[in-house]
N, CA, C and O atoms as a MOPAC input file, in Angstrom:
PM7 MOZYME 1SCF
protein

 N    -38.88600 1   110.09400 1   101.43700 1
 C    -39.67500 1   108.93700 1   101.04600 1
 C    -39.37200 1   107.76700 1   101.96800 1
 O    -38.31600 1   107.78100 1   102.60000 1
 N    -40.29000 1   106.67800 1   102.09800 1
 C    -39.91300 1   105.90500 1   103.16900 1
 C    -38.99900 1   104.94700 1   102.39200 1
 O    -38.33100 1   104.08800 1   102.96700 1
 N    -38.99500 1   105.10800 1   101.22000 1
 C    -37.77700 1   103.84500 1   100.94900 1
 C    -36.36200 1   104.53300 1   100.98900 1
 O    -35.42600 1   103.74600 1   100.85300 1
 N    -35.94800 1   106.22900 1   101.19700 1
 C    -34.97100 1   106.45900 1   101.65100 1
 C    -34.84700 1   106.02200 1   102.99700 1
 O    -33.73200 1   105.59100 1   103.29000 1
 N    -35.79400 1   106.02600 1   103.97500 1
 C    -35.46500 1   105.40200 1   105.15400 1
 C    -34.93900 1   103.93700 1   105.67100 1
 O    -34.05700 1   103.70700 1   106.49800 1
 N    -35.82700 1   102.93300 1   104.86000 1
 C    -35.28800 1   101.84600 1   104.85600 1
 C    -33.86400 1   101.65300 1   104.42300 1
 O    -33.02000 1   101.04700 1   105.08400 1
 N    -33.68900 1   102.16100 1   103.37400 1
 C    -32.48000 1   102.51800 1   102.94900 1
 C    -31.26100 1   102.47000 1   104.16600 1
 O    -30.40300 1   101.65800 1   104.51500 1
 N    -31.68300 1   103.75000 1   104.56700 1
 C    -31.05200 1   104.41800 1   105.59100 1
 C    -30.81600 1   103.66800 1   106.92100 1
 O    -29.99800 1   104.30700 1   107.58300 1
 N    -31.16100 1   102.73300 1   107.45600 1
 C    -31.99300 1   101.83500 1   108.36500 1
 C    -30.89200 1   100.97300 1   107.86100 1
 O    -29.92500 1   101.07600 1   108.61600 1
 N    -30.68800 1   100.22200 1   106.94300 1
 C    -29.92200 1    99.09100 1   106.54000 1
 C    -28.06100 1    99.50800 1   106.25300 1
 O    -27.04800 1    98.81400 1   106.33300 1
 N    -28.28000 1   100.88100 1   105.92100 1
 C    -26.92300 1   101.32600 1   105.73300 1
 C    -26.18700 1   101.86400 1   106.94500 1
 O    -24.98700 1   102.11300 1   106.82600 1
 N    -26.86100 1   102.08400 1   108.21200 1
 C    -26.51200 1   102.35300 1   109.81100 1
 C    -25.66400 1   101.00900 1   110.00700 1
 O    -24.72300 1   100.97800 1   110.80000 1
 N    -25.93000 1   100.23600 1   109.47600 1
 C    -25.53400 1    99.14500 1   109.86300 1
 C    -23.91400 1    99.08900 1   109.90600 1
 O    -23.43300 1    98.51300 1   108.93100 1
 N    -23.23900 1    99.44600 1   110.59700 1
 C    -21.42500 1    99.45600 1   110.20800 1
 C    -20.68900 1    98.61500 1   109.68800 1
 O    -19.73300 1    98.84000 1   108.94700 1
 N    -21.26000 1    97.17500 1   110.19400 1
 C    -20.28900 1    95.70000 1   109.51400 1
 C    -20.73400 1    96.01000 1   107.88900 1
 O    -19.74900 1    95.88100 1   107.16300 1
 N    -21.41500 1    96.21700 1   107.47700 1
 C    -21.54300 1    96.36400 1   105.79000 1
 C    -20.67500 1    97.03500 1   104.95500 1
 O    -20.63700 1    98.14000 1   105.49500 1
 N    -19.94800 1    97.09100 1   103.98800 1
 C    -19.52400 1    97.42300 1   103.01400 1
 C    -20.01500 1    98.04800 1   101.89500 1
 O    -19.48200 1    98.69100 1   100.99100 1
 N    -21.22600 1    97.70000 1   102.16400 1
 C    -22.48400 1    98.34500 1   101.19300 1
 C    -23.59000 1    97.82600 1   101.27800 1
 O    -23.86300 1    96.75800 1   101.82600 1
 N    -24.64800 1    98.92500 1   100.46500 1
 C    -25.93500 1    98.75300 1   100.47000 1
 C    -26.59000 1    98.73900 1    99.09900 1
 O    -27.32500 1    99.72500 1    99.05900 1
 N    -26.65500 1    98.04600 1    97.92800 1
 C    -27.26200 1    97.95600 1    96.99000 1
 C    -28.59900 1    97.54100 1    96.75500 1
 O    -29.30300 1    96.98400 1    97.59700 1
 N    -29.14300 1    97.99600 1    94.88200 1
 C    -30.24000 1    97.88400 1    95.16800 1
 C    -30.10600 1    96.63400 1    94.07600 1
 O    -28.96800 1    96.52900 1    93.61900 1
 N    -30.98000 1    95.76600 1    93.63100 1
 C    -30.93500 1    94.89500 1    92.81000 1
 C    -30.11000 1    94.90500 1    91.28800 1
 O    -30.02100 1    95.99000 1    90.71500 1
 N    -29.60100 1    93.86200 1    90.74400 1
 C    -28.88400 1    94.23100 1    90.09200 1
 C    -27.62100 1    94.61300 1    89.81800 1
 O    -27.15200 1    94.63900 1    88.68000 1
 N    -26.75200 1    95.06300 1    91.30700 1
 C    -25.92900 1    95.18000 1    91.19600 1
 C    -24.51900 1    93.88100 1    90.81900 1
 O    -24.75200 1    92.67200 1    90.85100 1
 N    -23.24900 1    94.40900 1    90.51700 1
 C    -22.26200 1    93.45800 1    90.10100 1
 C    -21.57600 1    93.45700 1    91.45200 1
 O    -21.16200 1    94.38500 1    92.14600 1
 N    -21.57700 1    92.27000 1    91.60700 1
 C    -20.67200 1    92.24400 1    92.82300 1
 C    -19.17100 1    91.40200 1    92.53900 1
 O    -18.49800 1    90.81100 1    93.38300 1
 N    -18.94100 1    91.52600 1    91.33900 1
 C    -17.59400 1    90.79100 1    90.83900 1
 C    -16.62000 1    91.92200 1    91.58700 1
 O    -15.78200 1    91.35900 1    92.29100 1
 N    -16.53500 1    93.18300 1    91.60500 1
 C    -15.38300 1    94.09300 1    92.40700 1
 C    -15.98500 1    94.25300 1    93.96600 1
 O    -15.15500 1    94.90700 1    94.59700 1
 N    -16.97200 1    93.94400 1    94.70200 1
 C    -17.13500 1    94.60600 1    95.40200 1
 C    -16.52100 1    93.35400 1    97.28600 1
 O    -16.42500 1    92.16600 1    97.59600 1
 N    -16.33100 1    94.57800 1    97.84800 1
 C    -15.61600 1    93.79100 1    99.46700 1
 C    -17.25000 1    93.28900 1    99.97700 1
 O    -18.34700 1    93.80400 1    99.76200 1
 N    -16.91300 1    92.25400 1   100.61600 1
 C    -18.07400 1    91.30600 1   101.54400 1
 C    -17.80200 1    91.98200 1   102.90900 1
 O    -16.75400 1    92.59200 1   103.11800 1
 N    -18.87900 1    91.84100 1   103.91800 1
 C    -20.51700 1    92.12900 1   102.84900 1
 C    -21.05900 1    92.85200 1   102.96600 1
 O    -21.05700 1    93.88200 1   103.64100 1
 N    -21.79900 1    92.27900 1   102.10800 1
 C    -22.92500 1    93.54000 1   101.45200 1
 C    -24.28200 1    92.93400 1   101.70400 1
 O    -24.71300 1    91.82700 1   102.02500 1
 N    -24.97300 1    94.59600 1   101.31400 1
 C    -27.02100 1    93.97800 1   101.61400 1
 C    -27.09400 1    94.47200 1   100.14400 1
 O    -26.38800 1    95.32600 1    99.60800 1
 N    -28.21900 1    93.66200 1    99.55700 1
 C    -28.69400 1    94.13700 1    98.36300 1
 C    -30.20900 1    93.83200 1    98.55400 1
 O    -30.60400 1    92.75100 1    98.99000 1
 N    -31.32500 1    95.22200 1    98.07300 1
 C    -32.78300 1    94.98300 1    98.80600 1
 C    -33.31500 1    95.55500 1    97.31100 1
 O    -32.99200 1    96.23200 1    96.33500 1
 N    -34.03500 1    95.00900 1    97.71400 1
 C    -34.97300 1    94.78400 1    96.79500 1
 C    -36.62400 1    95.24700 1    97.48800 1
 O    -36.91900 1    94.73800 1    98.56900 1
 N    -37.50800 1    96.08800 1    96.89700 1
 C    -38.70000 1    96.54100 1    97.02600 1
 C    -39.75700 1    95.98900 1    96.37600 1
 O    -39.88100 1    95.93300 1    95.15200 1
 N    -40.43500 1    95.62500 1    97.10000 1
 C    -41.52000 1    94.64200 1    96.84700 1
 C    -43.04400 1    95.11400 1    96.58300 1
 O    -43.12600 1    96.12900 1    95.89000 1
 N    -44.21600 1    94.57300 1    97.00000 1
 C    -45.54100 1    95.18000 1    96.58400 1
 C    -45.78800 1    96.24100 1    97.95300 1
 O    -45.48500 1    95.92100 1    99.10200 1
 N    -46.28700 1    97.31600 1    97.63500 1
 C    -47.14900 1    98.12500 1    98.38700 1
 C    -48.49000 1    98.34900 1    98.29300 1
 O    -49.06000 1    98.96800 1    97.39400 1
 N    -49.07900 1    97.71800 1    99.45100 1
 C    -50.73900 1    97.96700 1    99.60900 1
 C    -51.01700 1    99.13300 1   100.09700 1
 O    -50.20600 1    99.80200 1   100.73800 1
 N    -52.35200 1    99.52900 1    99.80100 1
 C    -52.72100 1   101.29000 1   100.51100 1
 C    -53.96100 1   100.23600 1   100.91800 1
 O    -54.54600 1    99.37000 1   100.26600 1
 N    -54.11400 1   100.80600 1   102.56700 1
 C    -55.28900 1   100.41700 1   103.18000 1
 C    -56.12600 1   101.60300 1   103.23900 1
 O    -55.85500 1   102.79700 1   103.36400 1
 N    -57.26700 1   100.93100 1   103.11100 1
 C    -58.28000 1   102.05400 1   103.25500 1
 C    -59.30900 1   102.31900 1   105.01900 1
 O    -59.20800 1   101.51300 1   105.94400 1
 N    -59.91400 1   103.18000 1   105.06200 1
 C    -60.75700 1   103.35400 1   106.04800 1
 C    -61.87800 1   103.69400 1   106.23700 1
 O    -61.86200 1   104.89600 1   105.97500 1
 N    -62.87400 1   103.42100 1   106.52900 1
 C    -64.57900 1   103.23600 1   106.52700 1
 C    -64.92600 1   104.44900 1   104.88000 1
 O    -65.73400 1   104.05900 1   104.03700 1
 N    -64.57700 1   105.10100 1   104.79600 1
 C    -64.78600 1   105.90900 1   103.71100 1
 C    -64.05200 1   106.17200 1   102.32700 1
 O    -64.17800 1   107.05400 1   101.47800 1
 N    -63.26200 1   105.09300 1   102.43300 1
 C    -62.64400 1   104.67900 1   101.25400 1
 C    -61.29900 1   105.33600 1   101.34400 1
 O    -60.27000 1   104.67300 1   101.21400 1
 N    -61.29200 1   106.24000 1   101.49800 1
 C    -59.50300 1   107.14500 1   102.04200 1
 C    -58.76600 1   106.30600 1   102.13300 1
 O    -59.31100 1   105.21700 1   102.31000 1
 N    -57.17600 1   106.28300 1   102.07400 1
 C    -55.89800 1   105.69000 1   101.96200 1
 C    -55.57600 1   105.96700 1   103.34200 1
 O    -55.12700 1   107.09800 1   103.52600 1
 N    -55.72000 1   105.01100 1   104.66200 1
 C    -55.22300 1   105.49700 1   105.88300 1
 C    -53.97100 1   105.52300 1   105.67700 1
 O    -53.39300 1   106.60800 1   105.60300 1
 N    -53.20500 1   104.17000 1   105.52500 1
 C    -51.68900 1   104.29200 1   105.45900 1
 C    -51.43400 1   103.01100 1   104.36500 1
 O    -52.25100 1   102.63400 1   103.52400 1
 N    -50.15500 1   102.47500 1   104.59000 1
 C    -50.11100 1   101.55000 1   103.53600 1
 C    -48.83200 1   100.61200 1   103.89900 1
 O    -47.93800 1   101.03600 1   104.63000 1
 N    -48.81600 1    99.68800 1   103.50000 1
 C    -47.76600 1    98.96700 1   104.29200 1
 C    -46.49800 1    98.25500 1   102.63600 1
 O    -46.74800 1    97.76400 1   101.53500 1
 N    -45.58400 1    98.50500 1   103.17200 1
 C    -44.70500 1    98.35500 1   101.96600 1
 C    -43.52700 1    96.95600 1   102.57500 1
 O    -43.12700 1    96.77500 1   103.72600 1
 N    -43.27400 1    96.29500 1   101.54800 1
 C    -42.55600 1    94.75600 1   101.55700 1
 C    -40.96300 1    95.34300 1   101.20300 1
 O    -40.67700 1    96.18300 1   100.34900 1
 N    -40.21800 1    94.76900 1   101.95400 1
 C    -38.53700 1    94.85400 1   101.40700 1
 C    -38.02600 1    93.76800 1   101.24300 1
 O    -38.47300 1    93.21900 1   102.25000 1
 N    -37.32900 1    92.88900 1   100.67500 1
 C    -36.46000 1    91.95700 1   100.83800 1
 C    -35.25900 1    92.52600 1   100.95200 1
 O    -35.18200 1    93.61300 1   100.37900 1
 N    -34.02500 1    92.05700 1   101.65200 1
 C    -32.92500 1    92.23100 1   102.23400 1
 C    -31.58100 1    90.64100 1   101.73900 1
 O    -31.43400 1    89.63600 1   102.43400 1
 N    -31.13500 1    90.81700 1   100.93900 1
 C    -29.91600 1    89.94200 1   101.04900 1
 C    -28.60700 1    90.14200 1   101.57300 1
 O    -27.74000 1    90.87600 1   101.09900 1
 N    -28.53200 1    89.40000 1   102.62900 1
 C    -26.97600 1    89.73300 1   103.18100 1
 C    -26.28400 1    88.53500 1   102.26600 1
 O    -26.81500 1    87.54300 1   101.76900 1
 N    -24.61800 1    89.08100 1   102.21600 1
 C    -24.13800 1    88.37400 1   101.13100 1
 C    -22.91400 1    88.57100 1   102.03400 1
 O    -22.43200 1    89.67800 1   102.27800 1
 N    -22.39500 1    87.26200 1   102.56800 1
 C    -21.13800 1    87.52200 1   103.09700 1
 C    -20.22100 1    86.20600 1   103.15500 1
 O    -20.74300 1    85.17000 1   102.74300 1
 N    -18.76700 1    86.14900 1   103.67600 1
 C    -17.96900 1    85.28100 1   103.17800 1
 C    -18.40800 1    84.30100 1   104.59000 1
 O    -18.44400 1    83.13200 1   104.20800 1
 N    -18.66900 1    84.37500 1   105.73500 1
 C    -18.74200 1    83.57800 1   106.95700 1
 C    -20.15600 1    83.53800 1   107.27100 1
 O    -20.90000 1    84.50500 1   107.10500 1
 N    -20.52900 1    82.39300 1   107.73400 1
 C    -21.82400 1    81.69000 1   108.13700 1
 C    -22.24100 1    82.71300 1   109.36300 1
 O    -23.33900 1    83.26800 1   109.40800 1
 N    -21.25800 1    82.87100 1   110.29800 1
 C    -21.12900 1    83.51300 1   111.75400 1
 C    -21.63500 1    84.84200 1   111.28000 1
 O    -22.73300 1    85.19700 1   111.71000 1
 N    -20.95900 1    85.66300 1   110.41700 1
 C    -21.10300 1    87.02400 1   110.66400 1
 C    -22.37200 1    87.26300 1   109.81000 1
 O    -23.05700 1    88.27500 1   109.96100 1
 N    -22.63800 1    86.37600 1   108.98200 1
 C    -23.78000 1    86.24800 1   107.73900 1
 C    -25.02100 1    86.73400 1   109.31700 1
 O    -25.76900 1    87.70400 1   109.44000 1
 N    -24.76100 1    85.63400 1   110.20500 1
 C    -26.16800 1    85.73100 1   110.92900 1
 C    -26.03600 1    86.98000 1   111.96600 1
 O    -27.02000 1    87.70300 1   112.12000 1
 N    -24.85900 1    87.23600 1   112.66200 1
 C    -24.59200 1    88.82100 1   113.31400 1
 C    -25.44700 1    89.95300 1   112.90000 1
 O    -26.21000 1    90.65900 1   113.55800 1
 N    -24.88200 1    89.95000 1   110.66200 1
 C    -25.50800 1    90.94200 1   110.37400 1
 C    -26.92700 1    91.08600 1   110.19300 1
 O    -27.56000 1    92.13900 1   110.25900 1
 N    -27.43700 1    89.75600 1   109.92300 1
 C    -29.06500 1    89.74100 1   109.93700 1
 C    -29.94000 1    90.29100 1   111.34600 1
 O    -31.02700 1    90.85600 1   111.46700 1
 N    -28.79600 1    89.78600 1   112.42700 1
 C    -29.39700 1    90.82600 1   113.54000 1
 C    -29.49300 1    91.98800 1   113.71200 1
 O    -30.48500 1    92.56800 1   114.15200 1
 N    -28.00500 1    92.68100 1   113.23400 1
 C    -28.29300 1    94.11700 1   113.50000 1
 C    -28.89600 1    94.28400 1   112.38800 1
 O    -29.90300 1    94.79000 1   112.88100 1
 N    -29.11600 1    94.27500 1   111.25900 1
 C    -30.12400 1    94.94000 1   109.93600 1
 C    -31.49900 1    94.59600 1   110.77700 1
 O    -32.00700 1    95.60500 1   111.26700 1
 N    -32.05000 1    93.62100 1   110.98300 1
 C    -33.39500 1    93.36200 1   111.52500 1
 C    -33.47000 1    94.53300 1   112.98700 1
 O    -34.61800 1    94.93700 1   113.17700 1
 N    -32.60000 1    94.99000 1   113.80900 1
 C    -32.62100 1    95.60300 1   114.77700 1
 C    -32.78100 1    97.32600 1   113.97500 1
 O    -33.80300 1    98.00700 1   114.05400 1
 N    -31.92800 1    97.60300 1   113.48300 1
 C    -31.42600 1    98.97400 1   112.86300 1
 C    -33.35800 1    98.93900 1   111.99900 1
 O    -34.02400 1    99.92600 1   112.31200 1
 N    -33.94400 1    98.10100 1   111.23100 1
 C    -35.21500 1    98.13900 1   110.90400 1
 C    -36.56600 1    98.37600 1   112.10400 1
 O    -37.40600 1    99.27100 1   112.19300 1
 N    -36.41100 1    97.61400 1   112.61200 1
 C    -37.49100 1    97.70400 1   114.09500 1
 C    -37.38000 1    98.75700 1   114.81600 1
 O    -38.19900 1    99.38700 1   115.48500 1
 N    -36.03200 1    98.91600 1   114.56900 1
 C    -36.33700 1   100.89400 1   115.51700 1
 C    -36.68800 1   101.62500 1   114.70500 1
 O    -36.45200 1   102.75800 1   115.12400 1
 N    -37.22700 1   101.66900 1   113.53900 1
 C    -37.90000 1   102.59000 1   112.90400 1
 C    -39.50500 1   102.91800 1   113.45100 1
 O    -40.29800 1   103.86000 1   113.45700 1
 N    -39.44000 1   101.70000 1   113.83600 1
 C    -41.38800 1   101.87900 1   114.16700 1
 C    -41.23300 1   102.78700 1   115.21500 1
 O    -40.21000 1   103.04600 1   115.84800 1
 N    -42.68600 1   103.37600 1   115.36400 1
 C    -43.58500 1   104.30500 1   116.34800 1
 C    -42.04800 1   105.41900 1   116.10100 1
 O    -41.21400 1   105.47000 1   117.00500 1
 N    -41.89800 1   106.06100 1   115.07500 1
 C    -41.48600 1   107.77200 1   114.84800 1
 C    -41.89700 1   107.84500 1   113.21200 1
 O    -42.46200 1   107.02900 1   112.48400 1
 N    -41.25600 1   109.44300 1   112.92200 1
 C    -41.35400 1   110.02500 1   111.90900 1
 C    -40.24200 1   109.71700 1   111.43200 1
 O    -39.47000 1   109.24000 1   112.26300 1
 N    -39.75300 1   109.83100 1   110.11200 1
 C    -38.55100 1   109.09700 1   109.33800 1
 C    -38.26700 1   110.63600 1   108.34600 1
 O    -37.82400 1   110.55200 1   107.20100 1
 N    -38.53900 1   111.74200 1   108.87900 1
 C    -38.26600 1   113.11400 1   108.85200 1
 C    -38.54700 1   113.57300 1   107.33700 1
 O    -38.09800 1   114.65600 1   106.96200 1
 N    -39.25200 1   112.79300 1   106.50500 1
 C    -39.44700 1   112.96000 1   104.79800 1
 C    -41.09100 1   113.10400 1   104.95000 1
 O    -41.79800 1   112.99200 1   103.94800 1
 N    -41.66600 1   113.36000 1   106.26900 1
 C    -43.10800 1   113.23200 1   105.88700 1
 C    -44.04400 1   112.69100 1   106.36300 1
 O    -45.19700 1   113.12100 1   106.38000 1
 N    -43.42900 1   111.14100 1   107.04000 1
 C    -43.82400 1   110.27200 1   106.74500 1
 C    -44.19300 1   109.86500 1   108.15000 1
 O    -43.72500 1   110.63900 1   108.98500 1
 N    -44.90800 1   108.85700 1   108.65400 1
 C    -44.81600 1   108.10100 1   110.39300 1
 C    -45.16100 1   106.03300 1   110.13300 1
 O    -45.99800 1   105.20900 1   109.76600 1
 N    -44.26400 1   106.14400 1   110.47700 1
 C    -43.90400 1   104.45100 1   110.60000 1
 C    -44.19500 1   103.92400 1   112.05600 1
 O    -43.75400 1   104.28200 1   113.14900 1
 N    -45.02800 1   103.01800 1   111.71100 1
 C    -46.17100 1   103.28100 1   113.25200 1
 C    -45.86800 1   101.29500 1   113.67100 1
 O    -45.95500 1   100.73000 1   114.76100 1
 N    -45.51400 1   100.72100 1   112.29800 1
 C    -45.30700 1    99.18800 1   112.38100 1
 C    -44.08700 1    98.23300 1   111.54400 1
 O    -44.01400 1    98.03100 1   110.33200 1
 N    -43.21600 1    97.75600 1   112.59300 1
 C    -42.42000 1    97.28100 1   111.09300 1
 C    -42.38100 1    95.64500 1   111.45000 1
 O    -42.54700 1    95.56800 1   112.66700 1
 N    -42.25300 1    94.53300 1   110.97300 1
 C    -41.66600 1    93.52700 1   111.15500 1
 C    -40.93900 1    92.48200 1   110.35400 1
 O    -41.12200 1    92.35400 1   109.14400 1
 N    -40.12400 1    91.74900 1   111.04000 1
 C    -38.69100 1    90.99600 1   109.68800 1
 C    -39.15400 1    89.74100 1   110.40800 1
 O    -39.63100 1    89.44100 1   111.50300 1
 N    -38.78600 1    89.14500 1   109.27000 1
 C    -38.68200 1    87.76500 1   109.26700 1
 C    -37.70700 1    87.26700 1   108.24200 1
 O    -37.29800 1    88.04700 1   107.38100 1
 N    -37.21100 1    85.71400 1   108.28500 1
 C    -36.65400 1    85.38500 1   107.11200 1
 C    -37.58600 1    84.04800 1   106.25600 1
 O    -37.92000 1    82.94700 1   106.69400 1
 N    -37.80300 1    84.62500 1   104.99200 1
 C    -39.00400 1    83.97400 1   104.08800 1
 C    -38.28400 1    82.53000 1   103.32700 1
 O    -38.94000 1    81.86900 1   102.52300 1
 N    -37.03700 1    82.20900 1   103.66100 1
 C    -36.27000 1    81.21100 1   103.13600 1
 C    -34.81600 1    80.51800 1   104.08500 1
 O    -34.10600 1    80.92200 1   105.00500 1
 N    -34.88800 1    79.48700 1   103.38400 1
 C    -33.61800 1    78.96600 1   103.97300 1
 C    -32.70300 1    79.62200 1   103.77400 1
 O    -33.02100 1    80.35000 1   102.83300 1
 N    -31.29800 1    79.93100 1   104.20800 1
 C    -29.96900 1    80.55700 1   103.74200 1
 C    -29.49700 1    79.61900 1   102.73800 1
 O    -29.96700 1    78.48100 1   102.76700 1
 N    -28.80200 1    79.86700 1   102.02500 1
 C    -27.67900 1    79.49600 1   100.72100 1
 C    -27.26500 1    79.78200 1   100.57400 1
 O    -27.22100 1    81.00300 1   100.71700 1
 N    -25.98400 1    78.81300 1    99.87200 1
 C    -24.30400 1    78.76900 1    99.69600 1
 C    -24.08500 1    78.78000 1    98.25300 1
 O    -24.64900 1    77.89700 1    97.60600 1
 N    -23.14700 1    79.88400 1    97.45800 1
 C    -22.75800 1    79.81800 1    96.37300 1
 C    -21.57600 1    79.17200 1    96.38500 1
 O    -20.92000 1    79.69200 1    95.48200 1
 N    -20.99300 1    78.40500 1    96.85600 1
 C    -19.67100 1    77.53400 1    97.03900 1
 C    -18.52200 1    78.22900 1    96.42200 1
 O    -17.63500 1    78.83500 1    97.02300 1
 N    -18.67800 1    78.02900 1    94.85300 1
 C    -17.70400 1    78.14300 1    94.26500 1
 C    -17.33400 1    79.64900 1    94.07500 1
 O    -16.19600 1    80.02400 1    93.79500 1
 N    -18.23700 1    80.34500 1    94.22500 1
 C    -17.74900 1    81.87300 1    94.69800 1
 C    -17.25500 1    82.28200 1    96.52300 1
 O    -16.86700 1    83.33800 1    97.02400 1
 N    -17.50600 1    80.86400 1    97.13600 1
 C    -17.25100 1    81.44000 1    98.39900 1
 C    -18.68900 1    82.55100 1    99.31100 1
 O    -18.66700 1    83.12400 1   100.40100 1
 N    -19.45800 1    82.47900 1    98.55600 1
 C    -20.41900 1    83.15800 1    99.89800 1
 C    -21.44800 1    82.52600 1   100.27400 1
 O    -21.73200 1    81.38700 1    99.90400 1
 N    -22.34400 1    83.48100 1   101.33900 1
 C    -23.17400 1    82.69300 1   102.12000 1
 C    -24.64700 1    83.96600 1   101.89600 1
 O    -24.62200 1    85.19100 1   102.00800 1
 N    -25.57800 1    83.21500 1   101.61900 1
 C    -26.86900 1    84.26500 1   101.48200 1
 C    -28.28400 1    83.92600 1   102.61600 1
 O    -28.94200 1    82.89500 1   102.76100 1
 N    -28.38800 1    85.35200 1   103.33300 1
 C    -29.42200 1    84.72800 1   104.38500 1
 C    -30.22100 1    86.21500 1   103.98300 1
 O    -29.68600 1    87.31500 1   104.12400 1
 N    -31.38900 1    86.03300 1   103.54000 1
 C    -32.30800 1    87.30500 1   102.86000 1
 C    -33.32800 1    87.08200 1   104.76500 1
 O    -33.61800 1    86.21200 1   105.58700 1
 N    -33.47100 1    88.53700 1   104.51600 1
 C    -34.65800 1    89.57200 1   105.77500 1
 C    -35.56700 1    89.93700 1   104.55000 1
 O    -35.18200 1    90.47000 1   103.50900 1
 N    -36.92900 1    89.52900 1   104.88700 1
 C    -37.56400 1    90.18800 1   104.66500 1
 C    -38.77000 1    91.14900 1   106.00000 1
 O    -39.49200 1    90.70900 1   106.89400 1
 N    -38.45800 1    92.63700 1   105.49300 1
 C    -39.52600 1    93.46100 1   106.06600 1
 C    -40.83600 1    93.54500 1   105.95500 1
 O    -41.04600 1    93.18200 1   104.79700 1
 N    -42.28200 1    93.90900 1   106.65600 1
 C    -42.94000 1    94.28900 1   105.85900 1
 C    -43.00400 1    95.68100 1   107.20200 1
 O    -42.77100 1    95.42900 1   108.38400 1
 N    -43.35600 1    97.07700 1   106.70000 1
 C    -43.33300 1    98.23600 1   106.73500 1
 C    -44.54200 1    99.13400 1   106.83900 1
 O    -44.90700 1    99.85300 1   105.90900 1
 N    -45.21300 1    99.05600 1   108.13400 1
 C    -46.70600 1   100.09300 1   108.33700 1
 C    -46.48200 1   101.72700 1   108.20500 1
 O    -45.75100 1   102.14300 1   109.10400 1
 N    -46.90800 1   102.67700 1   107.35700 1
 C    -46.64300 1   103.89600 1   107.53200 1
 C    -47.89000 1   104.96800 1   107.07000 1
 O    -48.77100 1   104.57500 1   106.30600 1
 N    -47.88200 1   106.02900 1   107.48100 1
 C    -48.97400 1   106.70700 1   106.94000 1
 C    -48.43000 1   108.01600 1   106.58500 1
 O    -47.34500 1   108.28900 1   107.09700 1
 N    -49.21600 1   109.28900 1   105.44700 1
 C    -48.11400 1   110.36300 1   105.70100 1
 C    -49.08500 1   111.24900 1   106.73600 1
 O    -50.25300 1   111.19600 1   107.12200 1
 N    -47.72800 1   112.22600 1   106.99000 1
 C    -48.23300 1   112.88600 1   108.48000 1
 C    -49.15000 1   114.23400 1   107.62900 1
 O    -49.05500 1   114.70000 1   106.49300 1
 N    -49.83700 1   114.47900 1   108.53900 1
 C    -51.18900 1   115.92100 1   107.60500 1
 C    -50.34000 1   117.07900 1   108.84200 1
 O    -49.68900 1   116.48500 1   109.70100 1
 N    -50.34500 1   118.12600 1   108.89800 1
 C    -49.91400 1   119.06900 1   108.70800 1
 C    -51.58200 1   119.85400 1   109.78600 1
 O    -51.69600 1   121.06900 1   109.94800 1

């Protein structure tokens, strides 16, 4: 499925400690971490109404103790994402478009000590026919 890929894509990432999905407790867990969250998926259509492909939204929170490495990791997660485009993601699938941006300012939880700078993806893919 392509959200194992994204998945997969964000967890390549080595400086991370983890990869969660929303919801999680991060009272035990080592910094940092990504926690993503899946957003709306559109199915586009083509002159005959058919589902060509469909493009799917991720949000991405990096959650880490330093400003510096907060923005490091937003590079490589945004990098480790963009090489997904133009291949197959081996579940099926062909990811033909991806692009990140960040949809907000970063923020500081102070009194816990961290720093939050969210990626959001959005994700072109179609499945492959056989």
């Amino acid at each position: 499925m392509i959200y194992e890929a994204i998945k997969g894509a964000v967890a390549s990432v080595t400086a991370l400690r983890g990869v969660y999905p929303t919801g999680v407790c991060i009272d035990e867990e080592e910094f940092p971490i990504a926690v993503y969250t899946f957003g709306k998926q559109t199915a586009e259509t083509d002159l005959s109404g058919e589902v060509h492909h469909y493009t799917d939204e991720v949000f991405i929170d990096l959650l880490s103790e330093s400003y510096v490495q907060l923005h490091d990791l937003y590079r490589q997660v945004e990098r480790a994402l963009l090489a997904l485009a133009n291949g197959a993601d081996g579940a099926g699938e062909y990811i033909f478009g991806v692009s990140c941006g960040s949809p907000e300012a970063d923020a500081a939880d102070l009194p816990i000590g961290l720093m939050r700078r969210t990626l959001q993806c959005s994700i072109q893919w179609c499945e492959l026919t056989e």
